[in-house]
C-alpha positions as CSV (number, residue, x, y, z in Angstrom):
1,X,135.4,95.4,46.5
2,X,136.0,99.0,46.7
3,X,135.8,99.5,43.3
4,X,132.3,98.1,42.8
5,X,131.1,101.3,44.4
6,X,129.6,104.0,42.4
7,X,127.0,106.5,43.0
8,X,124.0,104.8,42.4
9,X,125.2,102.1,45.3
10,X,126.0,104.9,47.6
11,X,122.0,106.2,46.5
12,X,120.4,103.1,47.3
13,X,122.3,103.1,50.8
14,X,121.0,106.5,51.4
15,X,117.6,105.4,50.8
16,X,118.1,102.2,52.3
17,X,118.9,103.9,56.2
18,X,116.4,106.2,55.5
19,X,113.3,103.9,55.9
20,X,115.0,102.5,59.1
21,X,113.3,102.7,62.0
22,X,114.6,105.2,65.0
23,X,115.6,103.9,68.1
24,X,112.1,104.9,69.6
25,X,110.9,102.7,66.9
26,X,107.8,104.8,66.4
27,X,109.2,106.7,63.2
28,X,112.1,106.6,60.8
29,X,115.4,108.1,60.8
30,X,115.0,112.4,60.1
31,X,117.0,113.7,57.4
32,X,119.2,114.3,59.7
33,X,120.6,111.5,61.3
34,X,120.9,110.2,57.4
35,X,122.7,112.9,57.0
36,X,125.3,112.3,59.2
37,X,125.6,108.4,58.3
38,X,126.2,109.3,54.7
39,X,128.6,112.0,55.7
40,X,130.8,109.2,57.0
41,X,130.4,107.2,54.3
42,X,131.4,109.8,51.7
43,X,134.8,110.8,54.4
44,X,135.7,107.2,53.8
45,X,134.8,107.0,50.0
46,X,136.7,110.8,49.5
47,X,139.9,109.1,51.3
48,X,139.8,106.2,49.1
49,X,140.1,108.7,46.1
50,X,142.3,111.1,44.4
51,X,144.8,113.0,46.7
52,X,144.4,117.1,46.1
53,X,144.7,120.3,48.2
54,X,141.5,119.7,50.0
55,X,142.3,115.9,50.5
56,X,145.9,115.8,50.4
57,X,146.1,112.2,52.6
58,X,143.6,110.4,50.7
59,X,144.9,106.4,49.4
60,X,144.3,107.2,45.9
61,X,142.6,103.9,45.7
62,X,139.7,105.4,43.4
63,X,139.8,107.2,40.5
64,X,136.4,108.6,40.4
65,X,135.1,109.4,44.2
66,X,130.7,108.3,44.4
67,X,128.7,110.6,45.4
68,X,124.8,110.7,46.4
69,X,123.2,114.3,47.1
70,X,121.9,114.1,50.7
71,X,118.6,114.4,52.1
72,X,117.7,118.2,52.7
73,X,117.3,118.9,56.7
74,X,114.2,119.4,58.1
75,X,114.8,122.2,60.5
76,X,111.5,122.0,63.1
77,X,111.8,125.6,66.1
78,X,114.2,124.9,69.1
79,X,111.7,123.7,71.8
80,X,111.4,126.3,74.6
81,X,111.6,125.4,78.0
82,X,109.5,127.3,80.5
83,X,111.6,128.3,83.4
84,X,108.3,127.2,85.6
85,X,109.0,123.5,84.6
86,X,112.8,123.5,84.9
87,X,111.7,124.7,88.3
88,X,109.7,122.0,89.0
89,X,112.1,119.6,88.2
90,X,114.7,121.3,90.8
91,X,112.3,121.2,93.7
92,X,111.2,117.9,93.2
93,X,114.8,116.7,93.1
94,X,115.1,116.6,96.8
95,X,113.4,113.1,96.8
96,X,116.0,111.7,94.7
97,X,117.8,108.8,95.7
98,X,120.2,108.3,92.9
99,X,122.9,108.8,91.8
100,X,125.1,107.3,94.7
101,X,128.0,108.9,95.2
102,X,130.0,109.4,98.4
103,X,130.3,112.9,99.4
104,X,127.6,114.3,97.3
105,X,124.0,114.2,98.4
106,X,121.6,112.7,95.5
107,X,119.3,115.8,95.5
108,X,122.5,118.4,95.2
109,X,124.1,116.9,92.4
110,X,120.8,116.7,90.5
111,X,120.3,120.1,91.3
112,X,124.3,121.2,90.2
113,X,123.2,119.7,87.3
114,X,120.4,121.8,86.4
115,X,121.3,125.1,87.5
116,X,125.1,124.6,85.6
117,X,123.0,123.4,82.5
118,X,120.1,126.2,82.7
119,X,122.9,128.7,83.1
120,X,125.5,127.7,80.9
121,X,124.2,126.4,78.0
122,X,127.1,123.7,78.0
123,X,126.4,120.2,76.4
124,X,125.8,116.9,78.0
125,X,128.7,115.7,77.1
126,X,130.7,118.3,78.1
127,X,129.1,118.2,81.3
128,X,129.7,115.2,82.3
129,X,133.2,115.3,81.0
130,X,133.9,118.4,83.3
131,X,136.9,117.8,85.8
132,X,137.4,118.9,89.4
133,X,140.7,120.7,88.6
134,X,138.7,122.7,85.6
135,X,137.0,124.7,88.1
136,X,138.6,128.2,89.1
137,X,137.3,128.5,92.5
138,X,138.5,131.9,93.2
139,X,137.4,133.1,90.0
140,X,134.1,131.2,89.5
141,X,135.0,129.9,86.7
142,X,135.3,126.3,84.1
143,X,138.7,126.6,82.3
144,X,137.7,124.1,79.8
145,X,140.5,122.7,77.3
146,X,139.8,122.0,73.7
147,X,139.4,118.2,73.7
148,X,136.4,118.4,76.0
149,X,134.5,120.9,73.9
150,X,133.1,119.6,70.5
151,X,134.4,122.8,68.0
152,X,137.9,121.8,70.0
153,X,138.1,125.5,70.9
154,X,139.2,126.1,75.0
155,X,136.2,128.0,76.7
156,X,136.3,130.0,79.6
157,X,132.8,129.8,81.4
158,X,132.6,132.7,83.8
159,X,129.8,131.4,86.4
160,X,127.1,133.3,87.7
161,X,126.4,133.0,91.7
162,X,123.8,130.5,91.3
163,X,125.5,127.9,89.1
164,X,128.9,128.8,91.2
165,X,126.7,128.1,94.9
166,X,125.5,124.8,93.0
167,X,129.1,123.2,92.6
168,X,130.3,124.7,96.0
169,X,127.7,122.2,97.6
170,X,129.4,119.2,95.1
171,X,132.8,120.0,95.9
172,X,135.2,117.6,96.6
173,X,138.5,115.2,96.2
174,X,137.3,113.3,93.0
175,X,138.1,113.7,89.1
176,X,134.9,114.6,88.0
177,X,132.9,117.3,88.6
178,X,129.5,115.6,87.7
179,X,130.4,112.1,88.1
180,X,127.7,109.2,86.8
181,X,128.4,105.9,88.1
182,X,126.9,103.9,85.8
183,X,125.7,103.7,81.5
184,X,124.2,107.4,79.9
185,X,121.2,105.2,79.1
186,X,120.4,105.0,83.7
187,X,121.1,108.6,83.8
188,X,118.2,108.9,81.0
189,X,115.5,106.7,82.7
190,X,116.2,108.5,86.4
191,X,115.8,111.9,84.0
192,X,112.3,110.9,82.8
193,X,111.4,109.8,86.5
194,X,112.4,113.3,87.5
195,X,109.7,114.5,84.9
196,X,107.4,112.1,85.7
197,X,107.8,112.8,89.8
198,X,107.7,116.3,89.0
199,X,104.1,115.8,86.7
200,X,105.6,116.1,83.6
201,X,103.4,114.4,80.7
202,X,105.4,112.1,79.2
203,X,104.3,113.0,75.8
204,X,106.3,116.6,76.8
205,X,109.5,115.2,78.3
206,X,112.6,116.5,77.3
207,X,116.4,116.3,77.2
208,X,119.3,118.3,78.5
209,X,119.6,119.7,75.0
210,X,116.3,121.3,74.9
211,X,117.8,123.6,78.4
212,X,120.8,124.4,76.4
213,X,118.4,125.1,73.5
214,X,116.4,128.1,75.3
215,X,119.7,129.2,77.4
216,X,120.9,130.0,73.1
217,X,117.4,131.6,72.3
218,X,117.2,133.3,75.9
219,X,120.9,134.9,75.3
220,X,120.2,135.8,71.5
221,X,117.6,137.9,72.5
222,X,120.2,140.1,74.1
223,X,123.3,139.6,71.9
224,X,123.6,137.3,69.2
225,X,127.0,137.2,69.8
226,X,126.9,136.3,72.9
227,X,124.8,133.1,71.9
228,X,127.1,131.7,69.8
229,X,129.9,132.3,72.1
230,X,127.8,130.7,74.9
231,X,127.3,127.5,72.7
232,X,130.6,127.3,71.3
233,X,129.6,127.4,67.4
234,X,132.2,128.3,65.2
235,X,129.9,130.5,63.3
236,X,126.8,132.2,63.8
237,X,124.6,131.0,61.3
238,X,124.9,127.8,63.2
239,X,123.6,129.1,66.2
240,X,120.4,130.4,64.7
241,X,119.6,127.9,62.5
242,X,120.0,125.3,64.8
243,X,119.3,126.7,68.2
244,X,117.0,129.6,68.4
245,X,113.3,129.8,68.4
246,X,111.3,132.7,67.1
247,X,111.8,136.2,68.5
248,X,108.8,136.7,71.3
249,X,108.8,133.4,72.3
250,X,109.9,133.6,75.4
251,X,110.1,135.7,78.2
252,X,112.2,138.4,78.1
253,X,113.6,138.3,81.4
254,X,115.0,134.2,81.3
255,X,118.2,136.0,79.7
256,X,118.8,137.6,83.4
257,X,119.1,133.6,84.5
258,X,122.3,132.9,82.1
259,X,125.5,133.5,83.0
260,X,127.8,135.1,80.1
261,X,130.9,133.5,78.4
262,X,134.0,134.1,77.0
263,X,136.4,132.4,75.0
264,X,140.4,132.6,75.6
């Protein structure tokens, strides 16, 4: 029963997730990922209680809302990409196969993929949510709506001639500018074969997120400003807590490789 719940219960569920394993297996859950499962607990538990001008929708099911203080983040650096091994990758995606899609070549949408990511900073998600009719063609630009970005803010992503070059080569009559015919989970194994293929140590793969990662730290060196606009974050502190590496740790001229942003 709902009412059973008090704060102690929602502690012990906290702790409980905590010691779970991730889904590597080879460590448990960080601080964050807890994090964000109690956060949707307590949105549910806060609905069950007490309406008020912060929760005016909420069932009033509860009189006294549980609560358990969440584990503090551990915030490790943004890792850095060196531009040397994103351009390994690109040159060793000509040997691709996959994915296969008509009209597109496997090697140039692997290589759309990279340069737009490297250059834009834009999420996986978003990327692969990105539609044919978003792109300005005579503008070189995404006109991306507010559903397909996660702050639900429109962007306008102005692209710089590489990145635009890179799409002109994908263009065609289909919805979806990056389109992936099968599960995320096949895009991620033919990623780690890319590494691998292009002598990558597994032990240093990495993930889109890590690219978008040093396009924010690349950018901040110039303008903070212009990182956070770049990444979409509502607010600054978000973009340098969460995205950007130390000053001088990384070369100064990556920031000529990223294109520049700006909202509408």
């Amino acid at each position: 029963m709902l009412e059973e719940i008090d704060s102690p219960t929602v502690a012990r569920f906290r702790d409980a997730i905590a010691n779970l394993p991730s889904r590597k297996g080879n460590r448990q859950l960080s601080p964050q990922t807890v994090r964000k499962y109690l956060a949707a607990v307590q949105t549910l538990l806060d609905k069950a209680g007490q309406p008020g001008p912060r929760n005016r929708d909420a069932a009033g099911l509860l009189t006294k809302v549980p609560w358990a203080k969440p584990p503090r983040p551990l915030l490790a650096l943004p890792r850095i990409i060196d531009p040397e091994v994103v351009g390994r990758i690109y040159r060793i995606a000509a040997v691709m196969v996959d994915p296969q899609i008509a009209g597109i070549e496997p090697r140039a949408w692997w290589r759309a993929l990279i340069t737009l990511c490297w250059n834009t900073g834009l999420r996986r998600g978003t990327m692969f949510a990105l539609r044919m009719e978003w792109v300005g063609w005579q503008a070189r630009r995404l006109l991306i709506p507010p559903l397909a970005m996660k702050a639900r803010r429109g962007e306008v992503v102005h692209l710089n001639e590489m990145a635009f070059e890179h799409l002109l080569r994908i263009r065609g009559e289909r919805e979806l500018l990056l389109p992936w015919p099968t599960e995320s989970r096949n895009f991620d194994r033919h990623w780690h074969r890319l590494q691998d293929l292009a002598g990558i140590p597994q032990a240093e793969h990495f993930g889109l997120h890590a690219i978008r990662k040093t396009a924010a730290t690349a950018l901040w060196e110039s303008s903070p400003e212009a990182a956070q606009l770049a990444l979409g974050h509502l607010k600054l502190s978000t973009t340098e807590r969460y995205y950007v590496s130390a000053p001088g740790s990384w070369p100064g001229h990556w920031t000529n490789c990223l294109s520049r942003r700006r909202s509408s």
